[in-house]
N, C-alpha and C positions, 0 to 999 in steps of 0.2 A: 504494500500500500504506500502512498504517497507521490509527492511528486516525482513528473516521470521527463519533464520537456526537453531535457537531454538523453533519453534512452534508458537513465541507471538502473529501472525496475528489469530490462531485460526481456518484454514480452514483445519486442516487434514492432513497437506501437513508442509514440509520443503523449499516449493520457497519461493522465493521472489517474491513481485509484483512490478509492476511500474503501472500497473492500480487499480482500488478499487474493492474489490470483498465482497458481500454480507456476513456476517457470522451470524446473528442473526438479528432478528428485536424483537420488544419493549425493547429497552435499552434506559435506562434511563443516565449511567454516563458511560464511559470507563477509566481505570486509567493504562497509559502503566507503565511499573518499566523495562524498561532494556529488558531484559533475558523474561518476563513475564506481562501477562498483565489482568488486573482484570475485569468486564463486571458485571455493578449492571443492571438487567433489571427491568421492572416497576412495576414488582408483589414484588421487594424486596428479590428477591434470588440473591445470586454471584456464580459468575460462574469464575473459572481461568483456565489459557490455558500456555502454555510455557513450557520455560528448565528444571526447578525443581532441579538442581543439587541438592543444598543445603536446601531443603525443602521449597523453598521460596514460592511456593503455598499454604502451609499449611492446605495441606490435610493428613498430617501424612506418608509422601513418598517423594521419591526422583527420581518419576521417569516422565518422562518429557510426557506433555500433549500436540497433536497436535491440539487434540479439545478440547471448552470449557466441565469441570466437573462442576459440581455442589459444593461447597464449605459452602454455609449457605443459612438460610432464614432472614426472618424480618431485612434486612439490609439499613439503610439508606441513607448511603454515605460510598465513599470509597477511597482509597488514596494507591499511591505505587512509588517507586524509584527502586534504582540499588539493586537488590538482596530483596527488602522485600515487602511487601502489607498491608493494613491496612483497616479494613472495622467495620464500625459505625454502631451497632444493634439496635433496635428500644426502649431496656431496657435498652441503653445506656454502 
């Protein structure tokens, strides 16, 4: 739920919710940052979704995701704020 006008809820879409809508199931950690939002699921892949002005996805682009991409694998933990994201890989 919540605001969505950059992508960060992940469903395809630019609404806004005010109810909860399903986007992915076996997720392990969700990490909003602002603009963008990180999704580690339980096999260890990240996957990010959002604005992207400024590369904050860091997939090598700037251009804004409404559904979750695929970003890494073997990722442990992840972590994100206003404009950036952070994700802990299993080789440290």
């Amino acid at each position: 739920t919540g605001r969505n006008e950059a992508g960060q809820l992940g469903d395809g879409t630019t609404t806004s919710r005010v109810d909860w809508t399903r986007v992915n199931s076996s997720v392990a950690a969700v990490a909003p940052g602002g603009d963008a939002t990180l999704t580690l699921k339980t096999d260890g892949t990240l996957w990010v979704h959002g604005w992207n002005q400024f590369g904050s996805l860091g997939n090598g682009s700037t251009t804004r995701r409404l559904s979750p991409v695929q970003l890494a694998t073997s990722v442990t933990a992840i972590a994100a704020g206003y404009g950036f994201g952070l994700g802990l890989k299993t080789d440290g």
